[in-house]
TIVONU-694647 format. One record per residue (C-alpha): residue number from 1; chain; y, x, z. Coordinates in Angstrom, 1 decimal. Example, Ala and Ser with C-alpha at 12.3 -4.5 7.8 and 13.67 -1.06 7.14 Angstrom:
[1,'A',[-4.5,12.3,7.8]]
[2,'A',[-1.1,13.7,7.1]]
This chain:
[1,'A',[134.5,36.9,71.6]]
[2,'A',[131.1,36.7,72.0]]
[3,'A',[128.3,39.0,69.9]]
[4,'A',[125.3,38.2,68.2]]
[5,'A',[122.7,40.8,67.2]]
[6,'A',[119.8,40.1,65.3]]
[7,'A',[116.3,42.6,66.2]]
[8,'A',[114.6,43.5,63.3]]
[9,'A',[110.9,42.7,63.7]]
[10,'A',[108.3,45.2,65.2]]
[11,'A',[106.3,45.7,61.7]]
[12,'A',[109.7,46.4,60.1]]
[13,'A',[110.4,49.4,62.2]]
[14,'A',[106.9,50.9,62.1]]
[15,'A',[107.1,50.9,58.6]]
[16,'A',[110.2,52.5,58.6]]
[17,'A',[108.9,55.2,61.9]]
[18,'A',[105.9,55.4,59.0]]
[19,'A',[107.8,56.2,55.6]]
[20,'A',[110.3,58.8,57.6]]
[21,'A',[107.1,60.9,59.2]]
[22,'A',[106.0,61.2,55.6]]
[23,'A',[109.1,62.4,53.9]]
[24,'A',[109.4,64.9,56.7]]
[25,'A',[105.3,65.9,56.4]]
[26,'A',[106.9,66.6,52.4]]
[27,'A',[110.2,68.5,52.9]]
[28,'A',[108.4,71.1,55.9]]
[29,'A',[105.3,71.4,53.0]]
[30,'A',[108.1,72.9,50.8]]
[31,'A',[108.6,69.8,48.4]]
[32,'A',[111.3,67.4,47.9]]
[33,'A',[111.2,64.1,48.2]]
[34,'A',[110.4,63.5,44.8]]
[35,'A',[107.0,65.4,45.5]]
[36,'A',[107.9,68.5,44.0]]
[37,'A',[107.2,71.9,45.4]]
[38,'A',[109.7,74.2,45.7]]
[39,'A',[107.3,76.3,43.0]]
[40,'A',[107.6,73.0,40.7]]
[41,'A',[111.4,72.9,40.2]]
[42,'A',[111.4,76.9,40.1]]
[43,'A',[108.5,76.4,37.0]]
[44,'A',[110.7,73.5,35.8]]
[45,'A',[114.0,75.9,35.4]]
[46,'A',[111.8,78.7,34.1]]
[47,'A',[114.1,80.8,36.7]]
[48,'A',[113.7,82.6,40.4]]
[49,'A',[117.0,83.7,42.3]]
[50,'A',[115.8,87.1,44.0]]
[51,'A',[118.6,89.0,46.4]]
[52,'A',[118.4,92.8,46.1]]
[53,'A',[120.5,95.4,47.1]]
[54,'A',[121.2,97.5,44.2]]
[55,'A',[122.1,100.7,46.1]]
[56,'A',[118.6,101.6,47.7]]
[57,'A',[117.0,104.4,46.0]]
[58,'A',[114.3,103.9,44.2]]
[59,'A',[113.7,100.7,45.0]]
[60,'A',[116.6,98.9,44.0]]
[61,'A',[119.4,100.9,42.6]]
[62,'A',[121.3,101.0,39.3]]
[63,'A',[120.5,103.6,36.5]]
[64,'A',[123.0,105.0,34.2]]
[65,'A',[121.4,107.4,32.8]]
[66,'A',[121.3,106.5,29.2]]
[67,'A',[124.7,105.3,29.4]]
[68,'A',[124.2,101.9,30.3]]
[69,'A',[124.2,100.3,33.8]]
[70,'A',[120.7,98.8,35.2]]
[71,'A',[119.2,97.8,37.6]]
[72,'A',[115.9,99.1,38.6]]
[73,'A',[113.6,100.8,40.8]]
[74,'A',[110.3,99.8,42.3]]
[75,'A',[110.8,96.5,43.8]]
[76,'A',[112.9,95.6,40.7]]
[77,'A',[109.7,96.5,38.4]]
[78,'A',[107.2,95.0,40.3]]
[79,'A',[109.1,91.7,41.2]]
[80,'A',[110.0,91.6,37.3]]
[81,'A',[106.4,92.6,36.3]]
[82,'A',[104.8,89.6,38.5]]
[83,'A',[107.1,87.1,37.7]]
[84,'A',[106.5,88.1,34.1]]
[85,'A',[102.9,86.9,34.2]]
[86,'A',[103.8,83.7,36.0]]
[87,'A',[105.6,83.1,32.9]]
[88,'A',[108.9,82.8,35.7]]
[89,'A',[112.4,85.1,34.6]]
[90,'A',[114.4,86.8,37.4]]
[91,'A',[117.9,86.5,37.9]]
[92,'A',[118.7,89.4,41.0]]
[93,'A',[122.0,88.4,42.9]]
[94,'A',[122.7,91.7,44.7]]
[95,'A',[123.7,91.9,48.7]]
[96,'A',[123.3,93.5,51.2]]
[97,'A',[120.6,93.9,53.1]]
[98,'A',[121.6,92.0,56.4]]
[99,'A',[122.7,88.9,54.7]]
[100,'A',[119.1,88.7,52.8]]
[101,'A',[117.2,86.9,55.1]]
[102,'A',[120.1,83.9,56.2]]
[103,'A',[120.6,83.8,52.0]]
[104,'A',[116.8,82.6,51.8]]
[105,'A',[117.4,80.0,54.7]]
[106,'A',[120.7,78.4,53.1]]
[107,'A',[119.1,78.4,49.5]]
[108,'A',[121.4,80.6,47.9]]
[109,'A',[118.8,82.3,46.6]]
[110,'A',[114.7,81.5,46.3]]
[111,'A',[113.4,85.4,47.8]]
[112,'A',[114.5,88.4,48.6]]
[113,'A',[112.9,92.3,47.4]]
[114,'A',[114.8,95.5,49.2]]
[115,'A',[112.2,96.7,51.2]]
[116,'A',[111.8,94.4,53.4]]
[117,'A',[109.1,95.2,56.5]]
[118,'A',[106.7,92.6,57.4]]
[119,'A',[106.8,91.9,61.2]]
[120,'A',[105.2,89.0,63.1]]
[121,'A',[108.6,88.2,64.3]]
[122,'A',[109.8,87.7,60.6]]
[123,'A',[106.4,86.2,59.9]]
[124,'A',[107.1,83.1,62.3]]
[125,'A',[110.0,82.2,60.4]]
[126,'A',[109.4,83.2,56.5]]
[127,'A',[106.3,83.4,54.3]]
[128,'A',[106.0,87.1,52.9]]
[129,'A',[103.8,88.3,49.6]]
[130,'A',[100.3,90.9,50.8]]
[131,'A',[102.5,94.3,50.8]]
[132,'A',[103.4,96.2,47.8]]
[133,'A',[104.5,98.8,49.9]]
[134,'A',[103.0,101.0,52.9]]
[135,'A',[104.8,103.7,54.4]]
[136,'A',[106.2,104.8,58.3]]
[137,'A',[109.2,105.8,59.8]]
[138,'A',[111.2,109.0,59.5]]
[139,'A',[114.6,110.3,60.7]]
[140,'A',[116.7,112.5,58.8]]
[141,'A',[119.3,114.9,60.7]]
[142,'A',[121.5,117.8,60.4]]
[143,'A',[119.3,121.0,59.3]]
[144,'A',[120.7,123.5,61.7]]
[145,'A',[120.3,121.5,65.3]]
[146,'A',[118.1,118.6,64.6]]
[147,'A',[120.9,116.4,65.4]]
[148,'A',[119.8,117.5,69.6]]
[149,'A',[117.1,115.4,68.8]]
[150,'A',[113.5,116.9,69.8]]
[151,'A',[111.4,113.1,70.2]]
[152,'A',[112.6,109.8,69.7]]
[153,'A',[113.5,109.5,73.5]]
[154,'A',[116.2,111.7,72.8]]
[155,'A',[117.6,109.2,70.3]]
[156,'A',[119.6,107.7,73.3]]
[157,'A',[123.6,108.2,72.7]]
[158,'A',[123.2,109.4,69.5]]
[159,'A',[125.0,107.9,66.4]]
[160,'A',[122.4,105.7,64.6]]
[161,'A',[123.0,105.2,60.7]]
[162,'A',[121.9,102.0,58.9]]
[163,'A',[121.5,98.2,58.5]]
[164,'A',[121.7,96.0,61.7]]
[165,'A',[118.9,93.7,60.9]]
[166,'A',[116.4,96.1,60.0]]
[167,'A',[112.9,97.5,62.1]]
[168,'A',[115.0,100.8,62.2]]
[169,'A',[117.9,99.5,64.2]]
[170,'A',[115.5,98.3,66.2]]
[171,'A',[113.9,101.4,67.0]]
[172,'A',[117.5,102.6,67.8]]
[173,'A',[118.8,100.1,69.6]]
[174,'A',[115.3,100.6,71.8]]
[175,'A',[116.2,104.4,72.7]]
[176,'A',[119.5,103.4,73.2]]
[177,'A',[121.9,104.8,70.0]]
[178,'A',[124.9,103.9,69.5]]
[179,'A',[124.6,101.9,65.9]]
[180,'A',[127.1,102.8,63.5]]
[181,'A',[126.7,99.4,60.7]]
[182,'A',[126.7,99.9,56.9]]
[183,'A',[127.7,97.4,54.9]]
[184,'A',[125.2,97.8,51.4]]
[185,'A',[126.3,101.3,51.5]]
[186,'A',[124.9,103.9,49.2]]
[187,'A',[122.5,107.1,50.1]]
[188,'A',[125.0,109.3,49.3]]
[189,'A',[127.4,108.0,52.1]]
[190,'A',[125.1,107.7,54.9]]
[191,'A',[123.5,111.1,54.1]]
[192,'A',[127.1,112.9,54.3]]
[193,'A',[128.0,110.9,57.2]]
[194,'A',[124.9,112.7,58.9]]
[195,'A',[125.5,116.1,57.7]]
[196,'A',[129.4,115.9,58.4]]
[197,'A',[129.0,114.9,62.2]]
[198,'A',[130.1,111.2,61.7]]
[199,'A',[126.7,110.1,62.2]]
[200,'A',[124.1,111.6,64.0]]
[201,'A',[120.7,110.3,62.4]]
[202,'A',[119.0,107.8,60.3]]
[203,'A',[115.7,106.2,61.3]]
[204,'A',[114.3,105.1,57.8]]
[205,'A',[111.2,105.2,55.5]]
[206,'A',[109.3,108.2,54.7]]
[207,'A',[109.3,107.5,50.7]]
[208,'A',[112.9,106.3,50.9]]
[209,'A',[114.0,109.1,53.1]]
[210,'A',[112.2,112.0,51.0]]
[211,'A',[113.6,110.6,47.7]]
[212,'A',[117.6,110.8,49.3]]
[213,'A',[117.2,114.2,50.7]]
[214,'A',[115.5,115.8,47.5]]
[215,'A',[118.9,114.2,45.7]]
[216,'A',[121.3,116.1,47.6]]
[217,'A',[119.5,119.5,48.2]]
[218,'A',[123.4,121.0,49.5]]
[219,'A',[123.6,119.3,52.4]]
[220,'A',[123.1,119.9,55.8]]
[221,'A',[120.2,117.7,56.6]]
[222,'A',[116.4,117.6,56.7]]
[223,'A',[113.7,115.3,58.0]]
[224,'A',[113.2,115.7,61.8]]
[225,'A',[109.5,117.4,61.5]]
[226,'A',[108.2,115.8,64.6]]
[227,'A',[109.3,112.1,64.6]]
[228,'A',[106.3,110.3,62.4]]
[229,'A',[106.5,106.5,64.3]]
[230,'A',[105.7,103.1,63.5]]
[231,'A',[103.6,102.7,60.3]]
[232,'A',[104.9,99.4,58.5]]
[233,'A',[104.3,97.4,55.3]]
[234,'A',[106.7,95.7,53.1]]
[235,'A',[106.4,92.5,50.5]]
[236,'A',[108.3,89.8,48.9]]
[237,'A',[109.9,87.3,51.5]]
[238,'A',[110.1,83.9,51.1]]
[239,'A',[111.1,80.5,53.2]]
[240,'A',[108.1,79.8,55.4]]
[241,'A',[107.3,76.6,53.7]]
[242,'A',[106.7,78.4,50.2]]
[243,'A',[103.1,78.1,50.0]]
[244,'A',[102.9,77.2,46.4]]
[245,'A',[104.9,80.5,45.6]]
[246,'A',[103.1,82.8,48.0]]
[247,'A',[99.5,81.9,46.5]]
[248,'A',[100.9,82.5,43.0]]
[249,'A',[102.9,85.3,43.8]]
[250,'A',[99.4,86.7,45.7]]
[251,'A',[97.6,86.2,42.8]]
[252,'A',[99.6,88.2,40.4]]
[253,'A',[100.0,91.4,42.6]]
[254,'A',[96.2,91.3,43.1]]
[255,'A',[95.8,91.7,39.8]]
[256,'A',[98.6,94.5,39.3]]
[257,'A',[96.8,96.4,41.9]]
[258,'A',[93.6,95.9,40.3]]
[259,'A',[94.6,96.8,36.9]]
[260,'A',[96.6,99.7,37.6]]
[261,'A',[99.9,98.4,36.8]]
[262,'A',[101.3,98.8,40.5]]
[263,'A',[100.2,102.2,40.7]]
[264,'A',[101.7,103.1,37.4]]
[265,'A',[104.9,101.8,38.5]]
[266,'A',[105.0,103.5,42.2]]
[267,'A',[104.2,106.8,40.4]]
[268,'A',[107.7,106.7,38.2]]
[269,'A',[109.5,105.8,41.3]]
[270,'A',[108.2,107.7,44.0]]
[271,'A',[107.5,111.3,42.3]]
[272,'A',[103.7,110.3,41.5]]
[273,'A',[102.7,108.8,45.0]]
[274,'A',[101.3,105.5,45.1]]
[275,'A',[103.1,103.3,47.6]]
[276,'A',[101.1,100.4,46.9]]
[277,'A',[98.2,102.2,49.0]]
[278,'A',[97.9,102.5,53.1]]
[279,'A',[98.7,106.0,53.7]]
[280,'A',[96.6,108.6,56.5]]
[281,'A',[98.8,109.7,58.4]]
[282,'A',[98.9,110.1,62.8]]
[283,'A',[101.9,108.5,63.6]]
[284,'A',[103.5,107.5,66.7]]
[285,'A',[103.2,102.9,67.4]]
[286,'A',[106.5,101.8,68.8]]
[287,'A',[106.9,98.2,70.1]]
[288,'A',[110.0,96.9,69.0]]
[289,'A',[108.7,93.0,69.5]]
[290,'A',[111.5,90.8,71.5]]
């Protein structure tokens, strides 16, 4: 049985090449093929999808103080603040912290705010906010040994605490620790983990660190007084192609800087001490670029 095929005309298929170079230009400039932005449809449902953790104090944690349960901390403010003035509500879907980033790629949610550090790694594959957030890193260790741990070099077969995905397991897995992986765990665990031998350190903010130990004064742990590494900044993270959102998003925290607001909020959170400004302090660079 014999075949007959019929070619489509040169000018057909250019046109065709043509029309599918544009809708792709579209979707990688962040709007659909309807010529929305990805900022439109979020305007159009009056609604942003932000992943938190809920169990990192005080940036994202739950208060029950006055007898009801909510969710709070600096992150939570200053994400609802901003938002507020675009006009935008927030509906937090709490996770943890390593599943963040792959919940921004697969849409399940539109950002992500849990102290999240802004490295040029992360920065070739999202769009982040300027920081809201300066600080360094810090380890905190038993009290009465230091863990055996004298400079960061020492870190190397020692029981590392944390999330997998974040600049501090990185610094670990550089000195060679052995990671031990929390799953959106709570200070309260990884702190008694430390001071009950489980664990052996945890490599973490200076801000976040000093809150958790002043919260459990009992406990066998301090922070190491030598190990001051790696100054970092953190922001709002969004997919790469988010421009519309960025600007706004950029626009608003200038302003809360500017007017005070930001600093008013860090203040509450961080026992008077304003995040939201770089910090002077000699600390020791660490390259943890792949």
């Amino acid at each position: 049985m014999s075949r007959f095929y019929h070619r489509k005309p040169i000018w057909v298929l250019l046109v065709v090449s043509a029309l599918m170079l544009v809708m792709s230009a579209c979707n990688q400039s962040g709007s659909s093929q309807s010529g929305e932005s990805k900022w439109d449809q979020i305007q159009k449902k009056g609604k942003i999808v932000v992943a938190t953790s809920g169990t990192l104090y005080p940036t994202s944690y739950h208060d029950t103080s006055n007898g009801k349960d909510q969710l709070t901390g600096y992150e939570v403010e200053v994400v609802k603040e901003a938002f507020k003035r675009l006009d935008v509500k927030v509906e937090f879907k709490e996770m943890g912290y390593d599943g963040m980033l792959s919940a921004i790629n697969s849409g399940q949610v539109d950002a992500a705010a849990n102290d999240i550090d802004i490295t040029d790694d992360r920065k070739d594959k999202f769009a982040f906010s300027t920081p809201y957030k300066y600080s360094y890193g810090t380890a905190i260790v038993r009290k009465d040994d230091l863990s055996g741990i004298k400079t960061l070099k020492d870190l190397k077969g020692k029981k590392a605490a944390g999330a997998a995905t974040t600049i501090y397991m990185d610094v670990a897995r550089k000195y060679g620790a052995k990671e031990v992986i929390y799953d959106n765990a709570t200070n309260e665990q990884y702190l008694k983990d430390v001071a009950n031998g489980r664990t052996d350190v945890i490599l973490n903010d200076y801000y976040l660190q000093t809150l958790a130990l002043a919260a459990f004064p009992k406990l066998n742990i301090t922070i190491h007084p030598d190990l001051k590494y790696m100054p970092n900044e953190q922001g709002f993270v969004m997919k790469k192609d988010n421009t519309e959102l960025q600007k706004e998003l950029n626009r608003v925290l200038k302003e809360m800087k500017k007017d005070g607001t930001m600093k008013k909020i860090s203040e509450k959170f961080f026992n008077h001490a304003d995040v939201s400004k770089k910090i002077d302090v000699d600390v020791e660079d660490v390259d943890i670029s792949k």
